[in-house]
Steps between C-alpha positions, in 0.01 A plus 500: 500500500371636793189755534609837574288807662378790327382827636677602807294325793488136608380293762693262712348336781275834662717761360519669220850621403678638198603259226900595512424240830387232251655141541420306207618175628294456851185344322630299194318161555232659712153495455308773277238728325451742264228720506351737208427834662216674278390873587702506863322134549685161528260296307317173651746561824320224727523226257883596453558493881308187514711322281819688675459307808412169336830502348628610879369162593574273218867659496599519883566892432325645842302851507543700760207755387128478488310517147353831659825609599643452172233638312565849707878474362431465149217790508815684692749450250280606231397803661897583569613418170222707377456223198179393432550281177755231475570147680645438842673207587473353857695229609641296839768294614647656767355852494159617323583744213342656269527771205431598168656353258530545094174367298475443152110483393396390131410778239153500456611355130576137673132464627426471145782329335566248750893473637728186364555263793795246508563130693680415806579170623515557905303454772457688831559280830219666668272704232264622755744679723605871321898504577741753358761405204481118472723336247186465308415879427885516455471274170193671387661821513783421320289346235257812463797699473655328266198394261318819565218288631192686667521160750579165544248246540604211716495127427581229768665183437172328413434750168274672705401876518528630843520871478720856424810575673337779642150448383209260506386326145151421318352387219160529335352251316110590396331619832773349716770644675793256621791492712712334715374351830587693777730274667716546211554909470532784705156640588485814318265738675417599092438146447285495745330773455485345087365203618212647728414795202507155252217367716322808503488526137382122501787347324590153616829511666690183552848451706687221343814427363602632088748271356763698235338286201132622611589915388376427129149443672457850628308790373701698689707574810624820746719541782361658851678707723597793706654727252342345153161446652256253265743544186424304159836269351500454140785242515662225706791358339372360157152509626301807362154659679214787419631756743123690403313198686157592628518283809825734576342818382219418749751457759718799457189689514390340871828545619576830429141591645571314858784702506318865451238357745789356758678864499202648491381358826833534629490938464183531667 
């Protein structure tokens, strides 16, 4: 299903122009991002951009605009829309677009409870470039739709863990955080940003592979990303986690205070 516009303004190319101008079929199998726009402020916007034009260059999908150049379009089409919480999508295969588009965050409930993860047996062709509806987030949408599944976790045709269909997945054993080896997953700007605040807090993080059979070892496990941020999972498939996990406590906690600090800087 393709990702529609809300509000009335988005951007195509330089211009912004009412969404009754909207053609939802000129960027399916482009590249893409979303950003989480927090208080009129599209959080950790370099790192986003970064990654935009990686997956320019690992997918052949040219820009035409500068990161400073784009940067001045999205602060333009929040300003127009006059929307200053919500999540923007900006993508490119032919054209650069970009709008808001519908978000669903979790109730402040899930953070403690955890959220009841399912398996998927797919791989992505090229994990570490970000490209609109792949036949992969196609299955995994069908299957959280059907099962009523927070997300799917995926599993490659060796049994191992790789990642969400539209997150990034760890686990926590003791002091250690683990997931997947970069070469094998998108790189989440939240993972990242997990990673480095992981460090900080002087757990030992290690990037390796998590075979299907190895979940009964964990103390725990979360999903990262845009919309969920650092959010506990109390279940994946038969396998059952403490959602209430210091090591993610700790974590939620960091996160949510490089954020404050990151829009804080951002306003002055």
């Amino acid at each position: 299903m393709a990702l529609l516009p809300i509000h009335k303004y988005f951007l195509i190319n330089d211009e912004l122009k009412n969404i009754r101008y909207f053609d939802s079929t000129k960027n399916e199998g482009g590249i893409y991002e979303v950003l989480r726009v927090i208080d009129g402020v599209p959080l950790f916007l370099e790192d986003h951009l970064e990654r935009f034009f990686h997956s320019s260059k690992l997918s052949g999908n040219a820009l035409d605009f500068s990161i400073p150049e784009i940067t001045d379009f999205l602060v333009s089409l929040i300003q127009k829309n006059k929307i200053f919480t919500g999540n923007i999508l900006i993508s490119c295969k032919k054209n650069l677009e970009a709008f808001f588009i519908k978000h669903v965050y979790p109730k402040d409930s899930l953070y403690e409870e955890g959220v009841v993860c399912g398996i998927l047996k797919a791989e992505r062709n090229n994990p570490n470039a970000k490209v609109l509806h792949t036949s992969v987030r196609h299955r995994a949408d069908q299957i959280l739709a059907e099962k009523k599944y927070y997300e799917v976790i995926l599993l490659d045709h060796l049994g191992k863990i790789t990642e969400g269909s539209r997150s990034n997945v760890f686990f926590v054993k003791g002091k250690e955080v683990i997931t997947s080896p970069e070469g094998k997953v998108l790189l989440g700007i939240t993972r990242q940003k997990t990673i480095q605040l992981a460090r900080d807090l002087d757990f030992k993080v290690l990037e390796k592979e998590v075979s299907f059979t190895e979940l009964k070892s964990f103390d725990a496990a979360f999903i990262t990303g845009t919309s969920p941020k650092i959010l506990p999972i109390s279940k994946i498939d038969a396998f059952k986690f403490n959602p209430r996990n210091e090591v993610i406590n700790q974590l939620i906690e960091s996160y949510d205070k490089m954020i404050s600090a990151y829009i804080l800087q951002r306003k002055k």
